[in-house]
C-alpha positions, 0 to 999 in steps of 0.5 A: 845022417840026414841032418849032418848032411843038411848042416854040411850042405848049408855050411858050404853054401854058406861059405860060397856065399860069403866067399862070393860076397867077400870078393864082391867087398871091392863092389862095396869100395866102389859103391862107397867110392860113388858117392865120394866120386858123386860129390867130387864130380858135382864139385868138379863140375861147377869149378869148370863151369866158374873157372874153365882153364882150372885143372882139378885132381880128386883121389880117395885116401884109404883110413888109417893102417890100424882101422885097415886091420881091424876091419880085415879082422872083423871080416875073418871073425864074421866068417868065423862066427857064421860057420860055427853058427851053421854046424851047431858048434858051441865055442862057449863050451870049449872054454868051460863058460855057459853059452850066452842067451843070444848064442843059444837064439842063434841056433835056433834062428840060424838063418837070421843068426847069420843075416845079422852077423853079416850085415852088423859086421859089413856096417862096421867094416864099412864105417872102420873103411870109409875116410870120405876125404878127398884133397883139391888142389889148384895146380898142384897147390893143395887148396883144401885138405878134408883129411886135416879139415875134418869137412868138405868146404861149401861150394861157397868157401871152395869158390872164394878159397879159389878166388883168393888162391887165383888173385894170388897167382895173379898177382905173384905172376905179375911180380915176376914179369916186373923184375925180369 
């Protein structure tokens, strides 16, 4: 009796646990948007120094539909596998099939079975969830498109882009002005 209470009292601290983990997954969003947002700020921060009248805009793009998915999958199949991990069920013998050598390590290993689990899981949701794309536009003119580039531009390719999008301006400005 002992023991079935001891398994109940870890499986409902278990799934306390993960529920509070999985509600703090936006903590996560915003720790990965940090980093994204760093080297967008460090980016902004030099253009205004250069080009103080400039207005920037920087927005984080969520992945692709399917990648979205399959990471919320992932995230319900991590708790999944974390519960039958602490109540001792085998989900092997339901098919009739012999329970791997790493299933039969985690039962005995509960603890770091689960640690494992969680952490493995979160690391592939977080790369299934991370684009780190950004777009900069200069006045509404898209300038660089990391989703289409696949890269970030140099600070020095980002300056001679806007150098040569501003003399455009320049010049298509003062087209206008001779014609009027």
């Amino acid at each position: 009796m002992a023991m079935k209470w001891l398994r109940f009292s870890l499986l409902v601290l278990g799934v306390f646990s993960l529920c509070c983990s999985t509600a703090g997954d936006s903590s996560d969003d915003e720790k990965k948007k940090s980093g994204y947002k760093r080297v967008f700020e460090e980016y902004t921060q030099a253009l205004y120094q250069r080009y103080p009248d400039i207005r920037i805009e920087g927005e984080n793009y969520l992945p692709i539909p399917i990648y979205r998915h399959v990471a919320s999958f992932l995230s319900m199949f991590k708790l999944l596998v974390i519960g039958l991990i602490i109540i001792g069920r085998d989900p092997f013998a339901l098919v009739g099939v012999q329970a791997p050598g790493i299933w039969e390590w985690g039962q005995q290993n509960k603890i770091y079975a689960c640690m494992m689990v969680f952490f493995f899981s979160n690391m592939i949701e977080n790369q299934l969830m991370s684009t780190g794309a950004f777009e900069i536009t200069l006045n509404d003119v898209p300038v660089w498109s990391k989703l289409e580039s696949g890269h970030l531009p140099s600070m020095q390719q980002l300056v001679q882009i806007l150098d040569n999008e501003m003399k455009m301006n320049v010049h298509m400005n003062t087209r206008t002005h001779h014609h009027s």
